[in-house]
N, C-alpha and C positions, 0 to 999 in steps of 0.2 A: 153546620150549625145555623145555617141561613132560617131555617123552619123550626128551629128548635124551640120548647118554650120556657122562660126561666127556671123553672124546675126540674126542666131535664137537662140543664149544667152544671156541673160539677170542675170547680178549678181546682188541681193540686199542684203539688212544689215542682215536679216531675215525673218522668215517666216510671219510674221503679216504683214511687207511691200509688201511679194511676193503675199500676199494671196488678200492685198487691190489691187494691180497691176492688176491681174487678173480679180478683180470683175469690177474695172475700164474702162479694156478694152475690154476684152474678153468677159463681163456681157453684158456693154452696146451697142457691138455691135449683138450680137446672142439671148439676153431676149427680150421677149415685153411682151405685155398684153393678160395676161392670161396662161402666160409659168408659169412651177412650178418650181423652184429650192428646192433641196434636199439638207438637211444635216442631222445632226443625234443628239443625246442627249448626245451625248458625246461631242461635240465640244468646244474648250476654246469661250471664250468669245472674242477674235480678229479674231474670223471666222466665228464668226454666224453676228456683227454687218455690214461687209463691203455689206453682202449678204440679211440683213432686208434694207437697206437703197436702194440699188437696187431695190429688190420688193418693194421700195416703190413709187422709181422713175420712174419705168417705168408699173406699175399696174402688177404687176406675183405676182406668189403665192408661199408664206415659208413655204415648209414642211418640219416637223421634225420626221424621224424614229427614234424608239425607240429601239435600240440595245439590245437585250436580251441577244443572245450568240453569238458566232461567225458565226452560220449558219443560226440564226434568224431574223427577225425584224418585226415590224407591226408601221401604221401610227397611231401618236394620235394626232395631231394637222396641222392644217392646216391656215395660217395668209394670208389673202387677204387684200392688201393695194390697 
């Protein structure tokens, strides 16, 4: 935030707000059909919904890696809406 300039901050309540905010706008103006978004099998549960509802609204695809250590990962699942 050190360079940043008024108008490029945005304060919310918390993170489940920022994170819907993001998928809101930044999702639906950069995802379409047949884009993949990624998250991971760790993520709460107010970060994987703002991002299935997306893939669903605009047809991309929810993949979930599967974190094994901190240097690893492999795909196991893949949701096409």
């Amino acid at each position: 935030m050190a360079r940043a300039l008024p108008d490029e901050i945005i304060f919310v309540r918390g993170a489940t707000e920022g994170i819907n905010l993001v998928a809101a706008t930044f999702g639906q103006q950069h995802i379409g059909e047949g884009d993949e978004i990624v998250i991971t099998n760790l993520e709460h549960h107010a970060n994987i919904v703002p991002w299935q509802q997306l893939a669903f609204a605009k047809g991309a695809k929810l993949r979930v890696a599967q974190l094994m250590t901190a240097a690893h990962c492999f795909w196991t699942s893949s949701v096409s809406y």
